[in-house]
C-alpha positions in Angstrom: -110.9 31.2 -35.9 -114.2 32.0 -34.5 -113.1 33.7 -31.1 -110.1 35.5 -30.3 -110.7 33.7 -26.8 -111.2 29.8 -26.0 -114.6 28.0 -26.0 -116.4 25.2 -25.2 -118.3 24.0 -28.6 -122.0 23.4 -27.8 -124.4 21.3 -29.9 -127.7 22.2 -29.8 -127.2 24.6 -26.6 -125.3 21.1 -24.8 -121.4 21.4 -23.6 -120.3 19.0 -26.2 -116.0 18.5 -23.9 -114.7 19.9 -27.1 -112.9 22.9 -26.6 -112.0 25.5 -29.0 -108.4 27.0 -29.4 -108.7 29.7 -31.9 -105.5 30.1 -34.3 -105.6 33.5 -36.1 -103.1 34.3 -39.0 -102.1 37.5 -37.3 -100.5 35.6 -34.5 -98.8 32.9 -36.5 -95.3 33.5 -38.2 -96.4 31.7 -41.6 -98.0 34.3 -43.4 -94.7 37.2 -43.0 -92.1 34.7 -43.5 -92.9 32.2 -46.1 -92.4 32.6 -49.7 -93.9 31.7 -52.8 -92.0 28.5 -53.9 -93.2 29.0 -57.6 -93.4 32.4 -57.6 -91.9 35.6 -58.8 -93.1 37.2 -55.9 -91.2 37.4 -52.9 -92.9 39.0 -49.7 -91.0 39.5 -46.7 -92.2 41.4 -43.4 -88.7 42.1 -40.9 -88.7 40.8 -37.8 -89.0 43.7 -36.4 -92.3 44.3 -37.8 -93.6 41.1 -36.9 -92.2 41.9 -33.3 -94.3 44.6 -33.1 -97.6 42.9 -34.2 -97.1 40.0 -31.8 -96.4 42.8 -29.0 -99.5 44.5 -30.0 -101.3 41.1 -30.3 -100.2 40.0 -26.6 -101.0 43.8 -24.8 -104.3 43.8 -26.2 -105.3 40.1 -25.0 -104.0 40.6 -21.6 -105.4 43.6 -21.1 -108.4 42.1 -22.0 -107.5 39.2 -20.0 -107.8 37.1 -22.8 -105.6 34.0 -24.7 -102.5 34.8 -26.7 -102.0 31.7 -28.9 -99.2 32.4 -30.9 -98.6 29.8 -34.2 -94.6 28.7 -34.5 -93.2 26.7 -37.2 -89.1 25.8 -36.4 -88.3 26.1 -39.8 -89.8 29.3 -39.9 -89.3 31.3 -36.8 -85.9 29.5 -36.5 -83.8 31.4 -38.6 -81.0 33.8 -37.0 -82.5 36.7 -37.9 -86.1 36.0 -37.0 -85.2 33.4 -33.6 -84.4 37.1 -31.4 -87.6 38.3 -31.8 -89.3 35.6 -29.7 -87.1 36.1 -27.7 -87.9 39.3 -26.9 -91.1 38.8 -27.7 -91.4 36.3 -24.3 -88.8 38.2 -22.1 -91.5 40.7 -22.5 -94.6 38.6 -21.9 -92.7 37.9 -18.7 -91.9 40.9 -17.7 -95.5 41.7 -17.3 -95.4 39.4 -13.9 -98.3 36.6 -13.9 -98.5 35.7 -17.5 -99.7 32.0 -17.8 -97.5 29.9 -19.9 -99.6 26.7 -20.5 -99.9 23.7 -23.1 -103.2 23.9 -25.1 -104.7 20.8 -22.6 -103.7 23.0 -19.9 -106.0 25.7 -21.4 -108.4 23.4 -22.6 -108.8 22.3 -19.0 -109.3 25.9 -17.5 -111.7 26.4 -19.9 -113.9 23.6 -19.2 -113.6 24.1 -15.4 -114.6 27.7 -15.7 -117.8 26.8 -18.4 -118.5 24.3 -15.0 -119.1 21.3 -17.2 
């Protein structure tokens, strides 16, 4: 969580192969959907809120031209009422016309090749 954007970790100013994949909590579906097992307290975000923060999330990195790692958990995103927003969520990431979907080594490689090591 120390990028919003992949990089190569160095050690002691040397490419070290190990590139970094930054998660962030405001891009994985965890913290607005889980309870508290053993707790009184119940939060819940909508969907539709957490719609809008992933749509927010995406336009910012690709206007930036940046990564948009988004965090899924099945039994968390899977529900019926939450599943529609990815959904949407990707039919819109689509719709902006050359949006890379890639797997993490897919990524990882880019990286690398663009660092030149």
């Amino acid at each position: 969580m120390a990028d919003d954007d992949p990089y190569e970790l160095l050690d002691q100013g040397q490419p070290t192969g190990i590139v970094e994949l930054p998660p962030e909590w405001i891009r994985d579906d965890a913290p607005y959907f889980n309870f508290l097992r053993f707790s009184a307290l119940r939060p819940y975000t909508p969907p539709s809120a957490v719609e809008e923060i992933f749509r927010a999330e995406f336009d910012a990195a690709w206007e930036e031209g940046g990564l948009f790692l988004l965090t899924m958990h099945p039994h968390i995103i899977g529900h019926r009422s939450r599943i529609g927003l990815l959904d949407r969520l990707v039919r819109h990431i689509r719709d902006r016309g050359d949006a890379w979907f890639a797997t993490h080594e897919a990524v990882a490689r880019h990286v690398k090749a663009a660092a030149g090591s």
